[in-house]
C-alpha distance (Angstrom), angle and dihedral (degrees) to the residues before:
residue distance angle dihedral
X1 . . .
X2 3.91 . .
X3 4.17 90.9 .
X4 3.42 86.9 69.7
X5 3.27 95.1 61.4
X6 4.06 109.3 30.2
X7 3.63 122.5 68.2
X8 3.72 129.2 -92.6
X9 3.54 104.8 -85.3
X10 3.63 109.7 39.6
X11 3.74 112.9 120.1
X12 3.61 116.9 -110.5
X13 3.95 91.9 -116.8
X14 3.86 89.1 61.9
X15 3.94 86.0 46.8
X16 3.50 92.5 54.6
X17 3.38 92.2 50.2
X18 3.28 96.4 46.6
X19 3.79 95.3 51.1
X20 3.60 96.7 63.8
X21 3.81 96.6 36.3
X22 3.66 77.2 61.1
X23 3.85 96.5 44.4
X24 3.82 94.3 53.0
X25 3.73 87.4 52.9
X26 3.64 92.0 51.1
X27 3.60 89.5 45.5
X28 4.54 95.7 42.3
X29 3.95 84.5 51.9
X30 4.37 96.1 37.7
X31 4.10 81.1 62.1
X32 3.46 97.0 53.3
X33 4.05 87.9 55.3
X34 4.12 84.2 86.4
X35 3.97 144.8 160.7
X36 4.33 102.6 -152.8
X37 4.12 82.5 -116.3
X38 3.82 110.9 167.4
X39 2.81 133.7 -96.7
X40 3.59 83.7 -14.4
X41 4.30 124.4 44.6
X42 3.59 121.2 -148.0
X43 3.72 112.7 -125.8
X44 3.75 136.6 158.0
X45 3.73 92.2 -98.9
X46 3.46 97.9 120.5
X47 3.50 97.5 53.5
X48 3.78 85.3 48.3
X49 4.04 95.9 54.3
X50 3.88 90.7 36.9
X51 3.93 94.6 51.6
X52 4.32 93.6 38.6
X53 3.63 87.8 56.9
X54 3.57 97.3 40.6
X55 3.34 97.5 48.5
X56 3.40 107.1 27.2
X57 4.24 104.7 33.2
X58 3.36 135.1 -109.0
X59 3.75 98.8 -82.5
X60 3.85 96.9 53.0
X61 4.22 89.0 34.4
X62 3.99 94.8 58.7
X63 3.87 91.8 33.5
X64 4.01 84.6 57.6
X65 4.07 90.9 43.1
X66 3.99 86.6 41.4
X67 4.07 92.5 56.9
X68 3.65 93.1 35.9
X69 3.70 87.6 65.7
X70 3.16 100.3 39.7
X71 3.80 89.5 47.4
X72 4.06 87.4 62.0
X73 3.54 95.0 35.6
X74 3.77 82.1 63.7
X75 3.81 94.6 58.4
X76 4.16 96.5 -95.1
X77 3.72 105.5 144.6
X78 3.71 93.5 -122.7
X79 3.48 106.1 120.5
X80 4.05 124.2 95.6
X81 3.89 107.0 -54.9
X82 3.94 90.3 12.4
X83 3.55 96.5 -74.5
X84 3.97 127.1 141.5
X85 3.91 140.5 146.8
X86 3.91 122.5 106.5
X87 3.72 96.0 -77.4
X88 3.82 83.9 66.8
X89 4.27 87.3 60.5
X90 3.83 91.6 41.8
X91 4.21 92.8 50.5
X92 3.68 127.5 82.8
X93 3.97 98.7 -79.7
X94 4.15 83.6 58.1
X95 3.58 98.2 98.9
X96 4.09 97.6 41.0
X97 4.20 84.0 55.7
X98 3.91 91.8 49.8
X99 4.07 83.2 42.3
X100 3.77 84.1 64.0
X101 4.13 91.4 65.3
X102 4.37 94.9 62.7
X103 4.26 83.3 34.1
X104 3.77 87.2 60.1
X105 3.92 89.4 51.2
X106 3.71 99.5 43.3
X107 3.80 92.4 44.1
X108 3.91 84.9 55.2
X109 3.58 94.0 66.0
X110 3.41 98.3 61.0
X111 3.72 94.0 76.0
X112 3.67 121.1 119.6
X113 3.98 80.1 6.6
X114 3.89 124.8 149.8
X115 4.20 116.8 -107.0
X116 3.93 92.2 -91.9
X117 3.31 99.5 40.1
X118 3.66 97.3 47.8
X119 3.58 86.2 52.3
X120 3.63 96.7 47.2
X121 4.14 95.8 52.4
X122 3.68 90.1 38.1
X123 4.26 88.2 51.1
X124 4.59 77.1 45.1
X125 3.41 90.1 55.8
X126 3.58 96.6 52.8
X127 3.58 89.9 58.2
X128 3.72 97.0 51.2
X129 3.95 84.4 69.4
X130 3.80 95.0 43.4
X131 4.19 93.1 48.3
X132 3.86 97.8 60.2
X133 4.05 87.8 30.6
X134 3.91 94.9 55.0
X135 3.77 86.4 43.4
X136 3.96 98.4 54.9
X137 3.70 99.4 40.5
X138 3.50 97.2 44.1
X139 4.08 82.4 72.6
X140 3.30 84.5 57.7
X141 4.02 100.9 48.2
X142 3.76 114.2 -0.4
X143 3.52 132.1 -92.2
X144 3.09 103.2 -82.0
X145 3.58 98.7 42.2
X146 3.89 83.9 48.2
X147 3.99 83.5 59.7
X148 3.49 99.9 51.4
X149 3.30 101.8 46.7
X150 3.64 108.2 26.5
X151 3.96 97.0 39.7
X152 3.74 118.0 16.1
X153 3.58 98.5 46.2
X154 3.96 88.0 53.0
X155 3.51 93.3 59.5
X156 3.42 107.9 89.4
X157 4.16 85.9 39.2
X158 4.15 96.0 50.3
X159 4.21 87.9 44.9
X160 4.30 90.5 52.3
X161 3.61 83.1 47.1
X162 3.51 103.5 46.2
X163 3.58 86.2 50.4
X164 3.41 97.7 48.2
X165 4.01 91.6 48.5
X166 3.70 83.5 56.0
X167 3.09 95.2 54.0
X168 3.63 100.5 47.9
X169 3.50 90.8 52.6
X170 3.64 100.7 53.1
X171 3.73 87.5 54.4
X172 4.00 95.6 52.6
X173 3.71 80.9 47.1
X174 3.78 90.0 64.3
């Protein structure tokens, strides 16, 4: 992904680097794109993760998630309504942001992938954030209020933006 948009000449190290500086920017200013949901905000996350690791490939996709947590972690405001610090990654949201790190993976191997597949993994990766998200917050508010409000409200959200992530894909394909 970042040879596309450096100029001939740089090394692939510095493109590397470059592409997941770039991806934890995309992803710091995707979270603060955000509906005041609680416990959890909706933000254009998802899209983020899916498209870095479809685009871009595993390595650079989980290297971009990987500094983007560590950048909040750190205390960088970067998190959904310009929050970070470590109480951020030890409160409800925790386990959708560590989600993010298996999403980037899956979402990687839809490249190159036929229509329903593409769909399919991208729809996968989704889930790897929900799984670890719906099993942190529900120890902070039940199961079942963990499933309302950290899954079934998301639905109609995660399907727009697994379609749209399709979408966007196919045309960078062309």
């Amino acid at each position: 992904m970042a040879s596309r948009f450096t100029p001939p000449g740089v090394s692939a190290l510095r493109r590397s680097a470059l592409a997941v500086l770039l991806g934890s920017a995309l992803l710091a200013a995707s979270a603060q794109v955000s509906l005041p949901f609680w416990p959890v905000p909706a933000t254009l996350q998802t899209l983020a993760v899916l498209l870095l690791g479809a685009l871009g490939g595993a390595p650079a996709a989980i290297a971009a998630v990987a500094l983007y947590l560590a950048e909040g972690a750190a205390g960088l405001p970067v998190f959904a309504g310009g929050t970070g610090g470590p109480a951020v990654l030890a409160g409800p949201t925790a386990g959708y942001l560590l989600g993010f790190l298996p999403a980037a993976w899956i979402a990687a191997q839809a490249a190159g992938r036929g229509l329903p597949a593409q769909a399919a993994l991208l729809l996968a990766a989704h889930l790897a954030v929900f799984l670890p998200g719906l099993a942190w917050l529900s120890g902070f508010t039940g199961l079942e209020r963990a499933w309302m409000a950290g899954f079934v409200l998301f639905i109609p959200g995660t399907l727009v933006k697994t379609a749209l992530a399709v979408a966007l894909l196919r045309a960078a394909r062309r």
